[in-house]
N, C-alpha and C positions, 0 to 999 in steps of 0.2 A: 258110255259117257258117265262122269262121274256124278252122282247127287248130289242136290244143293243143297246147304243147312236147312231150306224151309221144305224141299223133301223129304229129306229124313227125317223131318220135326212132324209133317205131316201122317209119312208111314208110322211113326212112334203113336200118335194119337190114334188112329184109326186099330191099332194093331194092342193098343189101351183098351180097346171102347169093345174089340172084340173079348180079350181074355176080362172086362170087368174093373180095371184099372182105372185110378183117381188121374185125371186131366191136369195139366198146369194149370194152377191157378185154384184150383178146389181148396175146400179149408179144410181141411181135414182133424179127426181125432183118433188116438188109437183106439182101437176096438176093444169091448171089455175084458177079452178072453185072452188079449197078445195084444202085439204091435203092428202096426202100419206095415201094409205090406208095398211090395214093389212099386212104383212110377213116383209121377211129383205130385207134393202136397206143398200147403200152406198151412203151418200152424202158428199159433202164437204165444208170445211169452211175456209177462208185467215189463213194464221198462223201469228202469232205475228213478229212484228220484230226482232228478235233474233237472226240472220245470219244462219235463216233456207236457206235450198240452191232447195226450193220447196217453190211457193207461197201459197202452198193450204193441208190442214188435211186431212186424212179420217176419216168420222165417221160413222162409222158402227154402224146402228139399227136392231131394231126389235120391231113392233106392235105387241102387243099378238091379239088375232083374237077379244077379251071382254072387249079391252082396251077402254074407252071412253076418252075424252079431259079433263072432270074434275078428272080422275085415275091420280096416282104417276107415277111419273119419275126417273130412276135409271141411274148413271152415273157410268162405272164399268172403271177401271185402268186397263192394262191386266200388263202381268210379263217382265222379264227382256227377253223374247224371242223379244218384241213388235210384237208378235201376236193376235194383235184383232180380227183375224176373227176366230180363235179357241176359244178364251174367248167367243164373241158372241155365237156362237155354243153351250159354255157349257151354258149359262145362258136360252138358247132359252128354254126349258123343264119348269123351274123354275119361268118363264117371262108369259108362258099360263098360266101356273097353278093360279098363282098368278094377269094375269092381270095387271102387269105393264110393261112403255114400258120403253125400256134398250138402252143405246146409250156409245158405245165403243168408243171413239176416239184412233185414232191411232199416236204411236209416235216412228216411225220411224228412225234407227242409221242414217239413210242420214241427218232426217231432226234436230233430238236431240242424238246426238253422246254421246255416255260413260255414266256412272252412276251420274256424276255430271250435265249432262244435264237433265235426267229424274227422277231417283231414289234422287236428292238429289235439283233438282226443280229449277236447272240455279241460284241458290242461290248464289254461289263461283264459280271461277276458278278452274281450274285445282291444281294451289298453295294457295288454300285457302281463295286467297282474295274476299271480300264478292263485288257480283254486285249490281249497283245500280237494287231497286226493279223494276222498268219497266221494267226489264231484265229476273227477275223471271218467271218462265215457267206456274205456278200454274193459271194464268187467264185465259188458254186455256179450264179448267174445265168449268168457265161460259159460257165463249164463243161459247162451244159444248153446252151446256144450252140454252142458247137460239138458235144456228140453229135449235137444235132437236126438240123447242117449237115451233118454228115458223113451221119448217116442218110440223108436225103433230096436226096442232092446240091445242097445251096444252093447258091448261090455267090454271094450278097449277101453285104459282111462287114462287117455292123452290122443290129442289131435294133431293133424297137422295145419295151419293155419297161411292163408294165401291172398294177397290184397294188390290190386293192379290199381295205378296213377293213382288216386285219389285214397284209395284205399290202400294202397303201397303207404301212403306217407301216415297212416291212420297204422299199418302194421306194425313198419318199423320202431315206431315212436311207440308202441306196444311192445315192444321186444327188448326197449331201453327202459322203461318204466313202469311195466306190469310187475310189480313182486311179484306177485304167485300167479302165477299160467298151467296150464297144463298141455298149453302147445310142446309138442317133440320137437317140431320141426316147423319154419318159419321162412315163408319166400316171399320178397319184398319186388314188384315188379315193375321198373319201370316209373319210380315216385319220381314226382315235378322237382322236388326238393327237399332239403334233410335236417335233421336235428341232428348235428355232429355231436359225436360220442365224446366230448372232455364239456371243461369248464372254461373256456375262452369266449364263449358268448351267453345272451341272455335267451329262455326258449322264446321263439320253436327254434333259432339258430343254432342253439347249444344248451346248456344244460348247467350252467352257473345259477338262473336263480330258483332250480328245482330242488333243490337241496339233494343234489346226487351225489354219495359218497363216492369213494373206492370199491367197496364193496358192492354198490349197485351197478357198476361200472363191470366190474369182473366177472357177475354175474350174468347182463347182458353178452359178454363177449363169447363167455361160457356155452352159449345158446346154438344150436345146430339152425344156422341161417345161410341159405341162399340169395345173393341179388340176382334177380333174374333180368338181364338187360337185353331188350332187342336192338341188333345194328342198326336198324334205320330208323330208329326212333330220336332221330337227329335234326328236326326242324326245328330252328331258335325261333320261330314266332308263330309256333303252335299256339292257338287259340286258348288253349286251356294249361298254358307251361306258366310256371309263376315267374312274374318279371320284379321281384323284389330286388333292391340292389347287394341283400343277402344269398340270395336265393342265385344271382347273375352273378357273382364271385365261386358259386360251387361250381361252375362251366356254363357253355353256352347253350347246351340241349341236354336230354332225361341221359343219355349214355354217357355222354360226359358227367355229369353229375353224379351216379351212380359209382362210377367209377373213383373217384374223386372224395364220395363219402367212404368206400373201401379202404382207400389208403390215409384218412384220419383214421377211420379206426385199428389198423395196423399200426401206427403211431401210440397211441393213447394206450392199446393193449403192451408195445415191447415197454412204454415209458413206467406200466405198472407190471411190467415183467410175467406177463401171462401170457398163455397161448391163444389165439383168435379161431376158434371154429368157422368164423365166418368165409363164404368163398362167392366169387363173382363166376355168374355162367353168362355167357351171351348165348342168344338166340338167332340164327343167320337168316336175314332176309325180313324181319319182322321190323316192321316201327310200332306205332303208340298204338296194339289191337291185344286186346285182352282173347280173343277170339285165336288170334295168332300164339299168344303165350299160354294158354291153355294145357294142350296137348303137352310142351315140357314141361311145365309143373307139374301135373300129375303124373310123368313119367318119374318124374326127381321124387314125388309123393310116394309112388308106389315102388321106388328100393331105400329111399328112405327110412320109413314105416313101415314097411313088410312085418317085420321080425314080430 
């Protein structure tokens, strides 16, 4: 019979505590002599100035046991619960398998309150109006980037970067307005809702009063992005789907919408005459489970990123 998540989470801990291994949840430091070795930790890092009301992030890792310094690095968003240390959890399985190390930052209602601090990236206020960008939340991605490099001696220097529902809509909107990233590679999973790639509406709908050029536009397109969509992640009155009447015009559930923001941006990229790296992958049999999207992401991560 097969093991259940809290089996195998169980055997992983016990199987810690024998070979000397940091627990979930431990805060860990690298050691003076090297780097953090194998299991989960919990380090931390300054948060941005933002009128966070905590000087300091959590980011929750995890070394797979076959990970080396020159292996991929994966940067996961968790959901609108801001629960990292279940996201960590589910990705732990998928992170041995695969041999890459995974780094959760956590972002916290204390420290980034309401869906305009997180899901929509410190971009606008509350009434819309647009912040300046050192305000923007999205640096915090690098900035967990390199603590988790320096932690664990990486020496890749670029990630891949992965964010499910809430953190899907926190990626994408990362992927259209982060100048400088150093994500390779970008899967948006399953977001409530989108910031369409032109200038036909005001954010978070669109991107008229971000002052986005052409060139920020091309350069987005530019970007090696997957939408990762599950089929059944099709209930219109999922508890947590956004019912804006912008957000109800992108379709009536997360796969339709996804779908829906793909072919704007197939639009927006022929009308600026570029090519779109972007591509849709469905995932069969999955609705709204990060748990369930998992395992393809970092299967997409690890031919990705290989090289």
């Amino acid at each position: 019979m097969k093991a259940s998540i809290t089996d195998l989470t169980q055997r992983r801990h016990l199987l810690a505590l024998a070979a000397g291994l940091p627990l979930m949840g431990c805060v860990s430091s690298p050691p003076a002599g090297g780097t953090l070795l194998a299991g989960s930790h919990v380090l931390h890092f300054p948060a941005p100035g933002l009128g966070a009301t905590s000087d300091d992030i959590r980011l929750h890792a995890h070394r797979p046991a076959r990970w080396q310094p020159n292996d991929p690095v994966a940067i996961v968003m968790h959901g609108v619960r801001r629960d990292a240390d279940r996201y960590l959890r589910e990705w732990l399985e998928p992170a041995e398998d695969a041999g890459i190390l995974v780094l959760v930052p956590e972002f916290t209602q204390a420290k980034f309150p309401g869906r305009n601090f997180y899901n929509f990236g410190n971009v606008a206020d509350d009434k819309m109006n647009i912040r300046p960008s050192e305000q923007w939340v999205f640096r915090v991605v690098d900035d967990a980037f390199a603590i988790g490099r320096k932690a664990f001696g990486a020496r890749r220097e670029r990630f891949a970067l992965y964010g499910h529902s809430a953190g899907a809509q926190f990626v994408h909107r990362y992927m259209l307005l982060a100048k400088e990233s150093r994500a390779e590679l970008i899967i948006s999973a399953n977001a409530g809702s989108y910031t369409l790639p032109n200038r036909d509406a005001n954010f978070p709908w669109g991107l008229a009063n971000v002052a986005a050029t052409d060139e920020d536009l091309k350069r987005a397109f530019a970007r090696q992005v997957v939408l990762l969509l599950g089929d059944k992640d099709i209930d219109p009155n999922h508890p947590n789907l956004p019912t804006d009447p912008e957000a109800r015009a992108q379709g009536l559930n997360r796969f339709a919408r996804g779908h829906y923001f793909y072919e704007q941006a197939r639009a927006a990229a022929a009308k600026l005459g570029v090519p779109l790296r972007w591509r849709v992958q469905t995932v069969p049999g999955v609705a709204h489970s990060d748990h369930g999207m998992a395992p393809p992401a970092m299967k997409i991560m690890r031919q990705g990123v290989a090289a």
